[in-house]
Every structure is written in structure tokens, then in C-alpha cells.
Residue frames as a rotation matrix with the C-alpha (Angstrom) as fourth column:
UNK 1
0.015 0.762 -0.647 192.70
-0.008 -0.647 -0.762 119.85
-1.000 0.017 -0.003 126.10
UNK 2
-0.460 -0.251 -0.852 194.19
-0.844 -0.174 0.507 120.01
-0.275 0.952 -0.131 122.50
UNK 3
-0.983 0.092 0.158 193.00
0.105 0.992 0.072 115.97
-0.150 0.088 -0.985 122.42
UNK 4
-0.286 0.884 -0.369 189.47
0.468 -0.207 -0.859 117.31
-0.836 -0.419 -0.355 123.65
UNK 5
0.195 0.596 -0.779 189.08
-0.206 -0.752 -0.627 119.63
-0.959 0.283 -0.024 120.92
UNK 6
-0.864 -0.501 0.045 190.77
-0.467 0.831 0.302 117.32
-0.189 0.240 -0.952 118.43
UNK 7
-0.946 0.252 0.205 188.08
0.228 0.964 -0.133 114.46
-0.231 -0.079 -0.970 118.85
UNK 8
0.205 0.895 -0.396 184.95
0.240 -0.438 -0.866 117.35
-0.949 0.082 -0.305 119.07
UNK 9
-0.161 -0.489 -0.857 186.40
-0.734 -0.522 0.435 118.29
-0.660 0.699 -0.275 115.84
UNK 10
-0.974 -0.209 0.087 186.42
-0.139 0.857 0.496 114.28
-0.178 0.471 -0.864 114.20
UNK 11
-0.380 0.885 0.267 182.68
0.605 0.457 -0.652 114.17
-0.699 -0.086 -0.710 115.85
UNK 12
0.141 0.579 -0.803 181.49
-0.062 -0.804 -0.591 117.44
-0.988 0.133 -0.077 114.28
UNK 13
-0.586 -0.457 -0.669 183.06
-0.794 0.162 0.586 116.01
-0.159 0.875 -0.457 110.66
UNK 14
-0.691 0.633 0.349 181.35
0.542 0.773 -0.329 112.35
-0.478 -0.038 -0.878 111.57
UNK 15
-0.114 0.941 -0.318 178.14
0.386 -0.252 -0.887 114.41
-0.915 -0.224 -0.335 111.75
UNK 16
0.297 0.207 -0.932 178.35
-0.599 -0.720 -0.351 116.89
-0.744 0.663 -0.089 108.85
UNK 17
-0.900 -0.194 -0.389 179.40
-0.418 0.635 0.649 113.57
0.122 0.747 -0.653 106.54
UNK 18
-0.497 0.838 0.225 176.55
0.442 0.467 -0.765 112.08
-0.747 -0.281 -0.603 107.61
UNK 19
-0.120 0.681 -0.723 174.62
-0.144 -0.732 -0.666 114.94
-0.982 0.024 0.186 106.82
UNK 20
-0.075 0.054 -0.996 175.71
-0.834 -0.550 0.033 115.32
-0.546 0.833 0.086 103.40
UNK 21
-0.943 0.039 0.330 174.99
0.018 0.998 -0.066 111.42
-0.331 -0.056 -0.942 103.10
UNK 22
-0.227 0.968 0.110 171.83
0.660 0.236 -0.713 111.34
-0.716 -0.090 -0.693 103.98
UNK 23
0.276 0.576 -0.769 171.11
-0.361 -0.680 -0.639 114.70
-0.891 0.454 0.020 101.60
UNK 24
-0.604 -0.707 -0.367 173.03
-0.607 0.110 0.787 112.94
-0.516 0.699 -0.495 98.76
UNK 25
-0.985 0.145 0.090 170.57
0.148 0.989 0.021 110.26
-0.086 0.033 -0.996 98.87
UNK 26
-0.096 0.879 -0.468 167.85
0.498 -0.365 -0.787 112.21
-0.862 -0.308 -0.403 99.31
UNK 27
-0.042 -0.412 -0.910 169.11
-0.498 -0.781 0.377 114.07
-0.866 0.469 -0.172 96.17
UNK 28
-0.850 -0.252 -0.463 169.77
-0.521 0.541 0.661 111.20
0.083 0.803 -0.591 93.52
UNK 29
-0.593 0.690 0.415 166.33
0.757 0.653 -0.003 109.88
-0.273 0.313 -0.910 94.34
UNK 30
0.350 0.601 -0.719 164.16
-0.129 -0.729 -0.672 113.29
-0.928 0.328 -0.178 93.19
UNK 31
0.553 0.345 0.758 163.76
0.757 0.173 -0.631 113.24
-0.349 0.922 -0.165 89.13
UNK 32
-0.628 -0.775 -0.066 166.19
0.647 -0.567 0.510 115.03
-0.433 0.277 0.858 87.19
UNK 33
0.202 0.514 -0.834 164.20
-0.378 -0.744 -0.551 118.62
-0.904 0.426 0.044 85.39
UNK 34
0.903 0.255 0.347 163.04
0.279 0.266 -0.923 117.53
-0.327 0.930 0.169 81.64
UNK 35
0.854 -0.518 -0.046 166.04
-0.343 -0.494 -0.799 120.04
0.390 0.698 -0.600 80.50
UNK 36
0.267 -0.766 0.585 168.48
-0.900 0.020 0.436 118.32
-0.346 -0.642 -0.684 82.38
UNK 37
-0.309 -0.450 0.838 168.34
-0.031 0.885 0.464 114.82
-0.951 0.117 -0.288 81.24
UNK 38
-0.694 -0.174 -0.698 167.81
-0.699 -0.070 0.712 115.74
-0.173 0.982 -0.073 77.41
UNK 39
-0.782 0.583 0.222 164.45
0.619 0.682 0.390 113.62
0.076 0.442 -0.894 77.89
UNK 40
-0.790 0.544 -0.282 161.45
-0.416 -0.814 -0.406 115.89
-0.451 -0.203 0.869 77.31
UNK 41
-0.321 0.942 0.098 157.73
0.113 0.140 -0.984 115.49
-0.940 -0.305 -0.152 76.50
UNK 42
0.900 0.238 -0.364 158.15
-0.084 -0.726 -0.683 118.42
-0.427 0.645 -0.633 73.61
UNK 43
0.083 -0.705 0.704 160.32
0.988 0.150 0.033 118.74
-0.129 0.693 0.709 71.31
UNK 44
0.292 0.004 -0.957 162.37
0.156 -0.987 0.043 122.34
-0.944 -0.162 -0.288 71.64
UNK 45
0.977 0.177 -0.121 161.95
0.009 -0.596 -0.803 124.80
-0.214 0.783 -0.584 68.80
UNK 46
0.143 -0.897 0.417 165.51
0.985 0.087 -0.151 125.36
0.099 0.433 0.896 66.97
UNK 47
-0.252 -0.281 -0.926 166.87
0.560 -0.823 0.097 128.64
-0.789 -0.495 0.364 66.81
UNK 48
-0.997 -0.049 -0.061 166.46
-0.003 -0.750 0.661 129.27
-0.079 0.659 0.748 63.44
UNK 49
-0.240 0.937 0.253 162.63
0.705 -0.011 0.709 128.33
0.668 0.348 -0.658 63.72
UNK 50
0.192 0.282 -0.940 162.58
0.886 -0.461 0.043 130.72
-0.421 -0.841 -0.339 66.67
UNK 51
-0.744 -0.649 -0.159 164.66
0.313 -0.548 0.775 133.07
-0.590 0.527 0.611 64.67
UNK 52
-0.935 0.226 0.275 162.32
0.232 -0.200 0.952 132.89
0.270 0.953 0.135 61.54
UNK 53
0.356 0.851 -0.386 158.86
0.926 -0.263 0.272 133.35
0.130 -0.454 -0.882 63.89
UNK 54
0.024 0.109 -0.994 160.24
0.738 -0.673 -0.056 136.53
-0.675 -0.732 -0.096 64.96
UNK 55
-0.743 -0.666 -0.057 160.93
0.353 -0.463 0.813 137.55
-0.568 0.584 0.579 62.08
UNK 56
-0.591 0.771 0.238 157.89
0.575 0.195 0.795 136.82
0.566 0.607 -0.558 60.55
UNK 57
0.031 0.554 -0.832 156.11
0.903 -0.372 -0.214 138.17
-0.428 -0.745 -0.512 63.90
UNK 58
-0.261 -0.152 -0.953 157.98
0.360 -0.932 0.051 141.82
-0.896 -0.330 0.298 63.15
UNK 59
-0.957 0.224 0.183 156.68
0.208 0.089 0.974 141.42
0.202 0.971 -0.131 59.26
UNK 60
-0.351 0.896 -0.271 153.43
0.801 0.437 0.409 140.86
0.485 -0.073 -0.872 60.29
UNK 61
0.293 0.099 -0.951 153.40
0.477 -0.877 0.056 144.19
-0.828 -0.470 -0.305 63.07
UNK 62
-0.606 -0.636 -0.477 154.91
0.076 -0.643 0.762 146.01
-0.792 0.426 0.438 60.15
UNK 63
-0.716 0.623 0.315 152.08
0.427 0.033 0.904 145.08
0.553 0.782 -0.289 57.47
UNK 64
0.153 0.934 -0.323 149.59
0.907 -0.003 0.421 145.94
0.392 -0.357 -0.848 60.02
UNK 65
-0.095 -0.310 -0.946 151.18
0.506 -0.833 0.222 149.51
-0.857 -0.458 0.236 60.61
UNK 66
-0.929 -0.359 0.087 151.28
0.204 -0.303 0.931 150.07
-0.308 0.883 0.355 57.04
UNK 67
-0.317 0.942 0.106 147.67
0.883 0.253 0.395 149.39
0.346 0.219 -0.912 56.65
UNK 68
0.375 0.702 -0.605 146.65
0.885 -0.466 0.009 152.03
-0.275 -0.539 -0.796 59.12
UNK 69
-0.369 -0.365 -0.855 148.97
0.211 -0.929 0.305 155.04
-0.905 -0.068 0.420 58.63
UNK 70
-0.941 0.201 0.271 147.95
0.167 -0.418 0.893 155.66
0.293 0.886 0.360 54.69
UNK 71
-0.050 0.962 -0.267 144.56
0.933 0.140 0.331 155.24
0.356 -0.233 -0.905 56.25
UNK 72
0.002 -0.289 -0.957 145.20
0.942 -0.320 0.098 158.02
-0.335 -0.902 0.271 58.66
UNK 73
-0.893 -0.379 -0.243 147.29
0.142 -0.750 0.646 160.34
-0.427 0.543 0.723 56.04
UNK 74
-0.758 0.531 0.378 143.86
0.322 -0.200 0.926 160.35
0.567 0.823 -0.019 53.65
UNK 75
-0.593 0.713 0.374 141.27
-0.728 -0.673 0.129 161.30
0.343 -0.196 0.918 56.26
UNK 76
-0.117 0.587 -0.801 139.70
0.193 0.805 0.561 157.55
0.974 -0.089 -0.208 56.37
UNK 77
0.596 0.558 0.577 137.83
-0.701 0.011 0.713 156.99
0.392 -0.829 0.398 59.82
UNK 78
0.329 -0.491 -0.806 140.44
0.388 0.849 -0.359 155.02
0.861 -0.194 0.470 61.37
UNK 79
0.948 0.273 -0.164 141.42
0.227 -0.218 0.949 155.19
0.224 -0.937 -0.269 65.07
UNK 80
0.332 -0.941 -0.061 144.67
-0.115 0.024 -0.993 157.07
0.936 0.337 -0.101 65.48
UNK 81
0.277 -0.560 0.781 145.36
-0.927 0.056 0.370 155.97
-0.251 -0.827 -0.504 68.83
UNK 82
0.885 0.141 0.444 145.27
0.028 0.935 -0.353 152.64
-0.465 0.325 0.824 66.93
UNK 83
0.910 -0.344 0.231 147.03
0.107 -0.344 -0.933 153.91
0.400 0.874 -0.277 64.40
UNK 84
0.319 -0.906 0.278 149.99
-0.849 -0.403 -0.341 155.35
0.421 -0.127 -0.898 66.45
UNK 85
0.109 -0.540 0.834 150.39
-0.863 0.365 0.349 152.30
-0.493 -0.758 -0.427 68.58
UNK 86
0.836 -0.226 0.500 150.91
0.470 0.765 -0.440 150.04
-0.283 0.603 0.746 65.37
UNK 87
0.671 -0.633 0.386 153.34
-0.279 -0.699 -0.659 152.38
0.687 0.334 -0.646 64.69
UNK 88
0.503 -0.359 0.786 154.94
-0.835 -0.436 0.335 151.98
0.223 -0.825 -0.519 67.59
UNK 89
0.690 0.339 0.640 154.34
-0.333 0.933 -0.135 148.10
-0.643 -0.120 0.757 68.01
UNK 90
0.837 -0.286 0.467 156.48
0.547 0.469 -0.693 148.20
-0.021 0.835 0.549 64.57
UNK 91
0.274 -0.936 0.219 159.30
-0.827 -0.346 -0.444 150.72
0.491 -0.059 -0.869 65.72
UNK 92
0.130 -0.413 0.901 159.93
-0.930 0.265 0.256 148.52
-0.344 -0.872 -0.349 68.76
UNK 93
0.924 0.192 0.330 159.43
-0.049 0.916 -0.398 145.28
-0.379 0.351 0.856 66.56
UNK 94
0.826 -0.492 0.277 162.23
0.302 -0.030 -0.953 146.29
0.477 0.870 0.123 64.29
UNK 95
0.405 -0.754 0.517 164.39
-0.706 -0.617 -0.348 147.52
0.582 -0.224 -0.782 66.81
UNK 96
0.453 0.049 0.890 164.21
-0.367 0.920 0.136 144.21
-0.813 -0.388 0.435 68.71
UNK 97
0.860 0.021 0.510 165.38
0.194 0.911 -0.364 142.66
-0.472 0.412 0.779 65.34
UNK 98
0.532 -0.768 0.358 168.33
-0.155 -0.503 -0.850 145.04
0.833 0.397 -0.387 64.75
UNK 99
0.085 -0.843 0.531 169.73
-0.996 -0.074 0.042 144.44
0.004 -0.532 -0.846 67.63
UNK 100
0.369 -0.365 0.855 169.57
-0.116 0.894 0.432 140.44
-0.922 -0.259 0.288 67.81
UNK 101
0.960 -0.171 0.223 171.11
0.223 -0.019 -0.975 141.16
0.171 0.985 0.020 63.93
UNK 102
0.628 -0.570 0.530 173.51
-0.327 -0.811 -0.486 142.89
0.707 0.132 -0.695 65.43
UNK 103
0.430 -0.332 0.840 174.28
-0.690 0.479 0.543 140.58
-0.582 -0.813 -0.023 68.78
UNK 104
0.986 -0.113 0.126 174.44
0.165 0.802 -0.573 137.64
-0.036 0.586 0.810 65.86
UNK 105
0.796 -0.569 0.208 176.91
0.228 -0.036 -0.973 139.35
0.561 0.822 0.101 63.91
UNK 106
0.379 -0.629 0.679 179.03
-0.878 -0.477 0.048 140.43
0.293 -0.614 -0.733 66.85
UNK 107
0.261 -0.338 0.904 179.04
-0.453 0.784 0.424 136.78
-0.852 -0.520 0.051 68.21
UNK 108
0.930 -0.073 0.360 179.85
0.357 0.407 -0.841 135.41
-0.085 0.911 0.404 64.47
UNK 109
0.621 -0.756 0.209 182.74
-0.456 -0.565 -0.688 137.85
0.638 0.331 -0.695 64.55
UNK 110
0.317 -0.367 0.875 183.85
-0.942 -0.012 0.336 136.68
-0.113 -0.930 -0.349 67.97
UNK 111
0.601 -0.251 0.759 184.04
0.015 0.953 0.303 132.99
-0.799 -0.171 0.577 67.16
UNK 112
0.934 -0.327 0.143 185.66
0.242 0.288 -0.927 133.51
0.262 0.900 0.348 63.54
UNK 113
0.238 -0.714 0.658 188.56
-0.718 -0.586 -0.376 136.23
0.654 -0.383 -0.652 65.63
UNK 114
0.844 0.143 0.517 189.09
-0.531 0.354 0.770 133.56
-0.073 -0.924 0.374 68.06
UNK 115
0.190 -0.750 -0.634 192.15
-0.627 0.404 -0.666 131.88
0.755 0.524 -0.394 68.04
UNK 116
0.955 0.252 -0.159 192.88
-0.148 0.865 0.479 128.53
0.258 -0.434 0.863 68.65
């Protein structure tokens, strides 16, 4: 019996090698994703050009908050639901850029504290 269960054991290996045969093969012929084989169509953005768009982005929400609130304060015809949600638009802009200031400078610390 111990033979018997033994040999169902070899077949049931046979089989599941197989398996993972045939899916191997089935595997190495599908295209590798663009970001995987480091060949791409596009050319990706650096970090600091990502970096310096946001920056610019939360400049830009921040000039365009400025604009409206003196408006606002003087009486000018200007929509203050407008008004408040540039405001906003430019809290949340700036708080977005304090903290990835702040993730930076934490991971800068981390790699200088590292010891080798």
C-alpha cells in the first residue's frame, strides 16, 4: 500500500511539473509590460521635473487665491464661493507640498543616519 501511494504521489508531481511547464512557456512567450523591460514608447518624467511641476502647480493655485480674496475684502463683485474654494484649493496645495518637504527630508535623514 505504502508503494501504491508512493507512485500516486511521483504521478501527481509528473503532472503538476508538467503543468508548470507548459505555464512557463506560456509565460516567456507574452511581452514583458513597457516598465519592466526599461523599453518604453515615452520617456518618464524625472523626479525633479515632477517635483518642480508641482511646485509650480501649488504657485500657480496660490496666485490665483491671491487674486480673488483682496477682491472679496474690498467689496468687488467677485464670487465668494469662488473665492473660498481658491482658498481652499491653495490650503490643500501647500499642505500637499509640506508634507512631501517633509517625507524628503525625513528620507534624506534616513539614508545620511544609515550605517554601513
Amino acid at each position: 500500500m505504502a508503494e501504491k501511494i508512493t507512485f500516486d504521489m511521483h504521478v501527481g508531481q509528473r503532472q503538476m511539473m508538467a503543468e508548470m511547464a507548459r505555464m512557463r512557456a506560456g509565460a516567456s512567450a507574452l511581452p514583458l509590460p513597457p516598465m519592466a523591460n526599461g523599453v518604453t514608447g515615452m520617456q518618464q518624467p524625472s523626479f525633479g521635473a515632477v517635483l518642480n511641476q508641482a511646485i509650480s502647480h501649488s504657485d500657480n493655485v496660490q496666485h490665483a487665491a491671491s487674486v480673488q480674496q483682496p477682491a472679496q475684502e474690498t467689496g468687488q463683485r467677485v464670487d465668494s464661493a469662488a473665492a473660498m474654494l481658491e482658498s481652499q484649493k491653495d490650503s490643500v496645495a501647500f499642505s500637499v507640498l509640506a508634507q512631501v518637504r517633509d517625507r524628503l527630508s525625513t528620507a534624506f535623514d534616513d539614508v545620511i543616519n544609515t550605517t554601513l
